[in-house]
C-alpha positions in Angstrom: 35.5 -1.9 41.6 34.6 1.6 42.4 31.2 3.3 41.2 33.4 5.7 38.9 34.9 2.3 37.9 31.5 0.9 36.7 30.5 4.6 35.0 34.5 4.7 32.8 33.3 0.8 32.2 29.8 1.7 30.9 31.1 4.9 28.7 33.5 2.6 27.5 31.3 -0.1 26.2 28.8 2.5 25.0 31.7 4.3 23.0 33.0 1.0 21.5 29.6 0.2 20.1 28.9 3.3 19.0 32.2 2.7 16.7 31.4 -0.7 14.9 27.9 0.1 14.4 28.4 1.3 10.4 24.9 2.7 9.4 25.2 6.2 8.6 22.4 8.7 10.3 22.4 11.4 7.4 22.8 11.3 3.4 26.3 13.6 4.4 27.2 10.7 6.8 27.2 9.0 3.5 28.5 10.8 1.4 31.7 11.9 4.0 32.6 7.7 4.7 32.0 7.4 0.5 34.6 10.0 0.1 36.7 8.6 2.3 36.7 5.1 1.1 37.4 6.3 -2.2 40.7 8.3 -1.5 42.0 5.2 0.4 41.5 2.9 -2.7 42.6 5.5 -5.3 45.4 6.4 -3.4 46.4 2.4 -3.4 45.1 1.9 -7.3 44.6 5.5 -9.2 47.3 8.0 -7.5 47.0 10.5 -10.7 43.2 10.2 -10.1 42.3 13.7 -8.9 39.5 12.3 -6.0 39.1 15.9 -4.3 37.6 17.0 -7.9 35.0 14.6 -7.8 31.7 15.7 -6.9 29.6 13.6 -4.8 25.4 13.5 -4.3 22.9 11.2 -2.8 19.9 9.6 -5.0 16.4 9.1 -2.8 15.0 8.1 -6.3 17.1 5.1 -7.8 15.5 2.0 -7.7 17.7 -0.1 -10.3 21.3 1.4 -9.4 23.2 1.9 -6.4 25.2 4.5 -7.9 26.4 6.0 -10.9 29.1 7.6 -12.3 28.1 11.4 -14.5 30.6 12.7 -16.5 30.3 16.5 -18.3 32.5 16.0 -21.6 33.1 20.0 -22.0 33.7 20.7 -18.6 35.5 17.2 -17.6 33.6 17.1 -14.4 33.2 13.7 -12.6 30.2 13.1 -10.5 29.3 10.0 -8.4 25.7 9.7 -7.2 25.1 7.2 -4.7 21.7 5.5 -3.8 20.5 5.7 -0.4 18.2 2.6 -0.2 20.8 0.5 -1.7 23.0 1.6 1.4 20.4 1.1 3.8 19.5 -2.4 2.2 23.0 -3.5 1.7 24.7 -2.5 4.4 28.6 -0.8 4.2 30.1 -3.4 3.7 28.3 -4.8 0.3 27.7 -1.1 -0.2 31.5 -0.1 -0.5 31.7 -2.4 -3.2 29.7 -0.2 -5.2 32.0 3.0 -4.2 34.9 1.4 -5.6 32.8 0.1 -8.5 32.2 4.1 -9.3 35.5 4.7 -8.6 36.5 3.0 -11.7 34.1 4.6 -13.4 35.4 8.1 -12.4 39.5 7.2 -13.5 37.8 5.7 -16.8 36.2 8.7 -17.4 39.6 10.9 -16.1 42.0 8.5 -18.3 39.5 8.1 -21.3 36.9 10.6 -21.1 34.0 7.3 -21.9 33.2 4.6 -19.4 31.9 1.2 -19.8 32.0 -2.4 -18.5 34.2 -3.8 -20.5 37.8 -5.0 -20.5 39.3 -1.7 -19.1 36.9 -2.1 -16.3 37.2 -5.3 -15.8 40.7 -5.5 -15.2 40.1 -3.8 -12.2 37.8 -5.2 -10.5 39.5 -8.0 -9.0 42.1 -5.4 -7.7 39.5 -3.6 -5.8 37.4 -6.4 -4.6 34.2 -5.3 -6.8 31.9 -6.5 -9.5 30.7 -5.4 -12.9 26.9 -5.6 -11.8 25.6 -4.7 -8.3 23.0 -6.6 -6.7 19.5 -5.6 -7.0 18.1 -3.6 -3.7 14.5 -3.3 -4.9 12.5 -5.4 -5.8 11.1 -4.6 -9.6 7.4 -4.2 -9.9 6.9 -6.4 -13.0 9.1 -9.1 -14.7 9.0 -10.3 -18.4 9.3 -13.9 -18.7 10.1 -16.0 -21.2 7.8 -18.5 -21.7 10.2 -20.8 -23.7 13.5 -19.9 -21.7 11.5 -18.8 -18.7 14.4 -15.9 -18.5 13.6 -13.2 -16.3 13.7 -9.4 -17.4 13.3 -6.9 -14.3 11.3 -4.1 -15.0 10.2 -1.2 -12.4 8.4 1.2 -14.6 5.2 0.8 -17.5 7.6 1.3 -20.4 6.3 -0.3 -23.9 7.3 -3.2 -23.1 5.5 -4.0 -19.7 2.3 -2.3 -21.4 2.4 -4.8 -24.6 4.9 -7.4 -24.1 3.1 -9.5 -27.3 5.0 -7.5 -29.3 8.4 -8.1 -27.8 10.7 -11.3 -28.0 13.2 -12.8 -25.5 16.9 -11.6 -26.6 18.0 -14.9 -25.2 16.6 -17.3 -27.4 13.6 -15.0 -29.3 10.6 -16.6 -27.1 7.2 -14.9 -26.1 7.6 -12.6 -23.4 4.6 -12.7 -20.5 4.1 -10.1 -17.7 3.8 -11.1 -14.4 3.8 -9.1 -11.1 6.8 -8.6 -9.1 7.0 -9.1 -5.7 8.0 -5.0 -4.0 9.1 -4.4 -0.6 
């Protein structure tokens, strides 16, 4: 093998691992292999879905949703907002779950004009290899817990509820609710 051999050989290699490796460098890398992804699956599952109108932005914020699907009732505009943590905590492949997740959000909202969880939803997400719920990518900063149920309530900001929890009661089975410090990242 020739030293020109070894350098194809090398750039080769290098270029082949630059390919599989899936982490995105910039919120537009994002946001370009989110758009992507969703054409492909609504052009298998929501042809009359009009993808190219969707608007599409990046959340640094987000702590408790890896995206979310807007939607502006008097000018019918669709907008999916993705969370950058959850995509750098999940990884694309767990994270593409949550693009298609919006996705049916967005034709819900182009069919209906209102989205939700239930059964329209939930007929899809079989189909596109998604769930209702996405897993949690942060780790909450308090949870309520039930001290007859011990059910766990996830909460990341001092809402009423984390400041006085005596005056709350589990919607499970209507225990007493205690506060204890969650474990963050």
């Amino acid at each position: 093998m020739t030293v020109s051999n070894l350098t194809d050989q090398r750039t080769l290699t290098e270029s082949v691992d630059a390919a599989t490796d899936d982490t995105p460098e910039s919120p537009t890398a994002l946001l370009d292999r989110a758009q992507q992804h969703a054409t492909n699956a609504a052009t298998e599952h929501f042809p009359d879905l009009p993808v190219e109108t969707i608007d599409w932005e990046i959340s640094h914020r987000a702590q408790r949703q890896a995206g979310v699907t807007k939607y502006n009732p008097t000018t019918e505009a669709i907008t999916i907002s993705l969370t950058w943590t959850a995509d750098e905590q999940h990884g694309w492949e767990q994270f593409s779950s949550t693009v298609r997740h919006e996705l049916i959000h967005a034709w819900q909202y182009h069919e209906f004009g209102d989205a939700d969880h239930g059964a329209t939803f939930t007929r899809w997400t079989d189909a596109l290899g998604t769930s209702r719920h996405c897993e949690r990518f942060t780790a909450p900063k308090w949870w309520l817990v039930c001290e007859d149920c011990d059910g766990r309530i996830p909460r990341y900001r001092r809402s009423k509820t984390v400041r006085n929890p005596e005056q709350y009661s589990c919607g499970e089975c209507g225990g007493s609710l205690q506060l204890k410090e969650g474990n963050r990242r």
